[in-house]
C-alpha positions as CSV (number, residue, x, y, z in Angstrom):
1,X,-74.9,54.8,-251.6
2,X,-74.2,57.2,-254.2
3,X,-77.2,59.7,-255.3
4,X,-77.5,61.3,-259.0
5,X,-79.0,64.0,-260.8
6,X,-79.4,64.8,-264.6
7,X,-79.7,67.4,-266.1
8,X,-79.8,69.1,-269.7
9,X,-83.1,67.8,-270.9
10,X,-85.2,69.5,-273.3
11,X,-87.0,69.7,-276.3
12,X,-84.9,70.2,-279.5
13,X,-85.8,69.9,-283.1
14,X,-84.6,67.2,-285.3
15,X,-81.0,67.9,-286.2
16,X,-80.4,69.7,-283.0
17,X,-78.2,68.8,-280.6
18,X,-78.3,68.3,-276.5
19,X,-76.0,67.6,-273.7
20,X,-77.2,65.6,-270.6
21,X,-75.1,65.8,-267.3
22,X,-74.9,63.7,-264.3
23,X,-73.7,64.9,-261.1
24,X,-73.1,62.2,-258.2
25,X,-72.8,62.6,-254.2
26,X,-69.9,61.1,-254.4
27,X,-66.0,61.0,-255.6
28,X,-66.9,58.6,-259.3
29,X,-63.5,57.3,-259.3
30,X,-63.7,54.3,-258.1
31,X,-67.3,53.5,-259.8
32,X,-66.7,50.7,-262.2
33,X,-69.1,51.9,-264.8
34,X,-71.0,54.9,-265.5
35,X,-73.7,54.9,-268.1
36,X,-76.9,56.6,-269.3
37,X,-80.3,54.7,-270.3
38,X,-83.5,55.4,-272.2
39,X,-87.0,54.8,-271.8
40,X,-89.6,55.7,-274.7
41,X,-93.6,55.1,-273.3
42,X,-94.7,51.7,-273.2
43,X,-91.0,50.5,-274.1
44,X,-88.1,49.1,-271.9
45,X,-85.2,50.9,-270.9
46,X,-82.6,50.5,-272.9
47,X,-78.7,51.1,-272.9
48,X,-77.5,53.8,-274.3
49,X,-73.9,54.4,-273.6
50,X,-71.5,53.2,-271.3
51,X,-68.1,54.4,-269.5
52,X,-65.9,52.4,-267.1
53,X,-63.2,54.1,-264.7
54,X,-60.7,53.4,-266.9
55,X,-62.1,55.0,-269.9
56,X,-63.7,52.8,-271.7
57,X,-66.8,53.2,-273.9
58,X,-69.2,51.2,-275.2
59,X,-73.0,52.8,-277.4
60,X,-75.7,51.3,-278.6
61,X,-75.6,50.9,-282.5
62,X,-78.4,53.5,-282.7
63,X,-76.2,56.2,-281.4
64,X,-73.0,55.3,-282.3
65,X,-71.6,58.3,-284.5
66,X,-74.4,60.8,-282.8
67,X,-73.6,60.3,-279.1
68,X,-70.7,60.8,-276.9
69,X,-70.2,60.0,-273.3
70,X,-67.5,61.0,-271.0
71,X,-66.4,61.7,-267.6
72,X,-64.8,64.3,-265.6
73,X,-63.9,62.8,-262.5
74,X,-63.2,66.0,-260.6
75,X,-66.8,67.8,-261.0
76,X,-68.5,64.3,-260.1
77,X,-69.8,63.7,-263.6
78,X,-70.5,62.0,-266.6
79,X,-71.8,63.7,-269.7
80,X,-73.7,62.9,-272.9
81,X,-73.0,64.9,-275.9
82,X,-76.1,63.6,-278.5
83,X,-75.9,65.7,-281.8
84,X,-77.8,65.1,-285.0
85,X,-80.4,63.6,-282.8
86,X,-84.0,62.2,-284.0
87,X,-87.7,62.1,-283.5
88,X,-86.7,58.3,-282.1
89,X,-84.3,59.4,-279.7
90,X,-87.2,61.0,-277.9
91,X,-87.5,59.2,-274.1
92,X,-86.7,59.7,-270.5
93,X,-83.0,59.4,-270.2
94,X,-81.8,57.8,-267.2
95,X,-77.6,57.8,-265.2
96,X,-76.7,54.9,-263.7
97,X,-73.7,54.0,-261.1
98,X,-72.5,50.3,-260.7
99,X,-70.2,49.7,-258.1
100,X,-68.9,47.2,-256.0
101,X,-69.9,47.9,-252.0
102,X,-69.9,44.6,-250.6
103,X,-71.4,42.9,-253.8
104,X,-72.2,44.4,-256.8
105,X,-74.6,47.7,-256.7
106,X,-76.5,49.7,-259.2
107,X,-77.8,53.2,-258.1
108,X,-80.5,55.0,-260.5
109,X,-81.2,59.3,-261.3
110,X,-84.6,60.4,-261.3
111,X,-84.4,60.9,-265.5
112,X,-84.5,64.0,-267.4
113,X,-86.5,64.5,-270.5
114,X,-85.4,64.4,-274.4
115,X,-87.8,65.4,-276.5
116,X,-87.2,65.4,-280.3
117,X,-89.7,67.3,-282.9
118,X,-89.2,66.0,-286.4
């Protein structure tokens, strides 16, 4: 089981900038990926970035350029730096964990709000 809680939501005006953390129950070392999603009303949640234990990244085209994740395995956490950000951008942003324990597991935050005023 691992539990995880964002934080760093707001509302920012276009152009701004925001940085989301995610703090897990547990040691991240040893969890294969780390990402964060988004959810706009009436949409589906998308990906939004991703980080494996070994460093490696992968964004969404819409973000790519804007957004920056990373990790710092001793606090627990992963991080999204989002600069130059957009009315679009605006949506619950969600951390997940995938792991494997016993078979492959995905754990879900609660989401924290990014609002975006143009």
């Amino acid at each position: 089981q691992v539990q995880l809680v964002e934080s760093g939501g707001g509302l920012v005006q276009a152009g701004g900038s925001l940085r989301l953390s995610c703090v897990a129950s547990r040691s991240i070392v040893s969890i294969f990926r780390m990402g964060w999603y988004r959810q706009a009303p009436g949409r589906q949640r998308d990906l939004v970035a991703t980080i494996t234990s070994s460093d490696s990244t992968d964004y969404a085209d819409s973000v790519k350029g804007r957004f920056t994740i990373s990790r710092d395995n001793a606090k627990k956490s992963v991080y999204l730096q989002m600069n130059d950000l957009k009315p679009e951008d605006t949506a619950v942003y969600y951390c997940k964990a995938t792991l494997y324990i016993g078979g492959w597991q995905s754990f879900w935050g609660q989401g924290t709000q990014v609002t975006v005023s143009s």
